[in-house]
N, C-alpha and C positions, 0 to 999 in steps of 0.2 A: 787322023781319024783312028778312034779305037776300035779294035778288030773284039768282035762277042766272043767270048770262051764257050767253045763246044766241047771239051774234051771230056772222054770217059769218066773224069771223076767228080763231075758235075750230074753222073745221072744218080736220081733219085733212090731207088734201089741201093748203092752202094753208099749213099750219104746216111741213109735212115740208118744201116747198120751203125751210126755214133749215138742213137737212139741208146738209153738206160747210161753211156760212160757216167761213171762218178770219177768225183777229186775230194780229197779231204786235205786241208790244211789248219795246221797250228799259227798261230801268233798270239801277241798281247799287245795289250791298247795301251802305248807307251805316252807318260806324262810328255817327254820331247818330241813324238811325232804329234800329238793332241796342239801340243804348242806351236810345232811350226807348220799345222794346216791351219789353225789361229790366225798368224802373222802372214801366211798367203794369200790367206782371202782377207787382210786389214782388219781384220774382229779386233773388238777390242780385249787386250789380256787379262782375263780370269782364272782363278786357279777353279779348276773344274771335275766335279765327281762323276762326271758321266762326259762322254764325247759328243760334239755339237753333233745336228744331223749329216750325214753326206759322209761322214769319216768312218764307217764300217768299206766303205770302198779303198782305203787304205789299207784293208786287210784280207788274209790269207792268198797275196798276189803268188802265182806263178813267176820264180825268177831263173829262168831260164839260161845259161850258159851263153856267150857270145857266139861260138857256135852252133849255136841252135836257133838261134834268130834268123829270122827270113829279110829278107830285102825292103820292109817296110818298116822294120824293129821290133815287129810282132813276132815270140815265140812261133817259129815253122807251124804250120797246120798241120795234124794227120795222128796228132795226140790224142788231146783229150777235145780238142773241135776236130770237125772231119777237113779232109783236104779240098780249100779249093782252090785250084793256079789259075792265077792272075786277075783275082777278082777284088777290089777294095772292102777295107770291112768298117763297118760303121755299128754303132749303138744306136739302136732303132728307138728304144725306150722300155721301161720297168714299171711293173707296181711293187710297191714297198709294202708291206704289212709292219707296221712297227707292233712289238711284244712287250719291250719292256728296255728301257737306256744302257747303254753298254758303259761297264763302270771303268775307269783308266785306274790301270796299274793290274788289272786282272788278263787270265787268258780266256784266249776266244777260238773258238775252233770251228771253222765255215767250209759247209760240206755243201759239193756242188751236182749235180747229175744232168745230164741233156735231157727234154722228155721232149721236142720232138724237132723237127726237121723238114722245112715246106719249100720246095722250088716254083717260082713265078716265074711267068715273062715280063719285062718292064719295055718300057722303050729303047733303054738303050742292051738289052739283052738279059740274060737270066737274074732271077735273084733266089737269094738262098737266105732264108729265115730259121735259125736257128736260136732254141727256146733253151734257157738253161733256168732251170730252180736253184738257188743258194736258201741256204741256213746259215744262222751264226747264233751258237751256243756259248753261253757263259754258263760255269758248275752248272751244268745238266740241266741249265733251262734257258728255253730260246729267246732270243732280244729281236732279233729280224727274219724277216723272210722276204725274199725277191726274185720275182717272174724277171728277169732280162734276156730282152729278144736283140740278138746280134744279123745285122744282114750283109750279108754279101752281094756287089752287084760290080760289074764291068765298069772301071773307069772312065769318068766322063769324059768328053773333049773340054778341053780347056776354055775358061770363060760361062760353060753352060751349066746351069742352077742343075742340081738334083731333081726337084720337082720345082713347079712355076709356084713361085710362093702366095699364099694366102695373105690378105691383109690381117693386121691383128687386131684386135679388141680397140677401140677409142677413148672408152671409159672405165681406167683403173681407179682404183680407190686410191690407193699406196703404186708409188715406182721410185727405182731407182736407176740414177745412168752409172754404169759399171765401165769403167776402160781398161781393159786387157793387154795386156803388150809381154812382150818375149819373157824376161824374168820372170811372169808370174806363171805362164801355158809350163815352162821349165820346170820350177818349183814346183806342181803339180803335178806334171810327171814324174819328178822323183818322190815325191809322197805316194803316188798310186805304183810306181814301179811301170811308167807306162813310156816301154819304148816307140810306141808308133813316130814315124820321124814327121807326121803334117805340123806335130805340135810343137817342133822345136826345128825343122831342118828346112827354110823355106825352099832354098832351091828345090828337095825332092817334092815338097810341097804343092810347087806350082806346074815344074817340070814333070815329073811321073802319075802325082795323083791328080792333077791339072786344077788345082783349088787359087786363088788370087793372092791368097795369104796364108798364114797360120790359122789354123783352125783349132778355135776354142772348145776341148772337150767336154762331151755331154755331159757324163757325170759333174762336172764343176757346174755348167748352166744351172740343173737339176738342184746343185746344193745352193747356189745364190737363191733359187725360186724358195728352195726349203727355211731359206737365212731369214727370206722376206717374209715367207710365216710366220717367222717365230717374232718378229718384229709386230706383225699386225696380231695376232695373239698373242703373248709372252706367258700369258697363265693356262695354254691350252695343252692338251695331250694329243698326240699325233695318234691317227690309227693306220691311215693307208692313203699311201700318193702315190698319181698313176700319171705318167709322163711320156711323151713322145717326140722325139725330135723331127723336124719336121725338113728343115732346111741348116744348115750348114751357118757359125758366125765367124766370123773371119775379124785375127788380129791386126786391121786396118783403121778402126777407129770406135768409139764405144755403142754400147748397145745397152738396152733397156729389160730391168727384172719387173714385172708388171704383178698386180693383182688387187682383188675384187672378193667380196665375201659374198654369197647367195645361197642362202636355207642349210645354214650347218656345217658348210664346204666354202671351201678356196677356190677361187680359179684364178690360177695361177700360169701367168704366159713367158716367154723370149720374147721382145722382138729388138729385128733391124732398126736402124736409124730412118730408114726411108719407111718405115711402119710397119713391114710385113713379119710373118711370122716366122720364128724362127723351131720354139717348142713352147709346145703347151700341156697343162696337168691339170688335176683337180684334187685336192688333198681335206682327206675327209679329220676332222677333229671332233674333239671332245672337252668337256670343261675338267679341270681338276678336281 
């Protein structure tokens, strides 16, 4: 049984103070990383003036010192996120505003700020919702903007779902069955710089964060949902996709990218193999 974290730096009060942190980072949208997020997600190769969607999260990553890494793989907390001991951190979900395509071979500069900070009770003990705004500018004008809400809650017992899952949708237009397996959760941590060990370390996987398998990160589900857009429009212009993870997918066997068009918008799902839902969005376009 997991013991709830009560500890002083779970209170509210001290967490709001990461309220205004900024982070500004520099990168460029490199033709070889362009290529080998291509070849991870099986895209077919094109030589490419702009970056497909999902690949500005390959940029301006924190890369952190070995030293400075906490026990999960994730840069210590208490920087530029507030500190909280012993709590799992998860990607809750984002809206996207697209601006305008990020061109490969130019620089990008993605400026971050916290704007706010919300403690719940859950079942299985506190959670901690934490909102962070990104930018990402090319020559002084912006390509994206994104609301991403990060939560923090007490690690499960082993075996028990996050939330009891929802069934998903029955009638997609378009799906696809996607199969995930170690190589590729790998490959995608090294493209996003994403130490967390669920994605690659199964013992601590199942052992400490008590998950059954590897677990497939949200940003990648989120970009297959984005992939499957651009398949069922290919002539459309993105404006804003709003996504939320729901339940946890696990590198155990595959899972389905789902979706449906209804009055000008996407809806756009995860789910399980046994049908239930895993994340869901709704991605609003435009015609060229």
């Amino acid at each position: 049984m997991n013991s709830i974290a009560t500890s002083s730096e779970l209170d509210l009060a001290h967490l709001q103070q990461w309220i205004g942190n900024t982070e500004t980072a520099e990168d460029w949208v490199s033709p070889t990383a362009v290529e080998g997020f291509q070849h991870t997600l099986d895209y077919d190769e094109t030589e490419l003036l702009h970056a497909p969607p999902g690949f500005h999260w390959t940029l301006g990553i924190a890369k952190p010192k070995i030293s400075e890494v906490g026990r999960d793989g994730h840069a210590a907390l208490g920087g530029f996120l507030p500190p909280m001991s012993g709590l799992n951190r998860m990607w809750a979900g984002s809206v996207l505003a697209f601006k305008q395509p990020l061109a490969v071979g130019q620089a990008v500069e993605r400026n971050s700020t916290i704007s706010n900070v919300e403690l719940k009770s859950g079942r299985s003990g506190p959670l901690v919702f934490v909102t962070v705004q990104h930018r990402y500018d090319q020559a002084g004008a912006t390509c994206f903007e994104e609301e991403q809400k990060l939560v923090f809650r007490t690690p499960p017992d082993p075996g028990k779902p996050v939330r009891e899952p929802d069934p998903a949708p029955t009638n997609p237009e378009v799906q696809r069955e996607i199969t995930p397996n170690p190589v590729m959760l790998f490959r995608y941590s090294a493209l996003t710089f994403n130490g967390h060990r669920i994605h690659y370390d199964v013992d601590y996987c199942r052992d400490v964060e008590g998950y059954p398998g590897l677990v497939v990160h949200g940003p990648l589900q989120a970009t297959l949902l984005m992939d499957l857009a651009v398949r069922m429009k290919p002539n459309a212009r993105f404006r804003r996709f709003k996504f939320r993870a729901l339940n946890p997918v696990f590198c155990t066997g595959p899972f389905l990218v789902c979706g449906r068009e209804a009055d000008r918008h996407l809806q756009l799902w995860v789910a399980h193999p046994q049908g239930t839902l895993a994340m869901q969005g709704t991605l609003d376009y435009e015609d060229k």
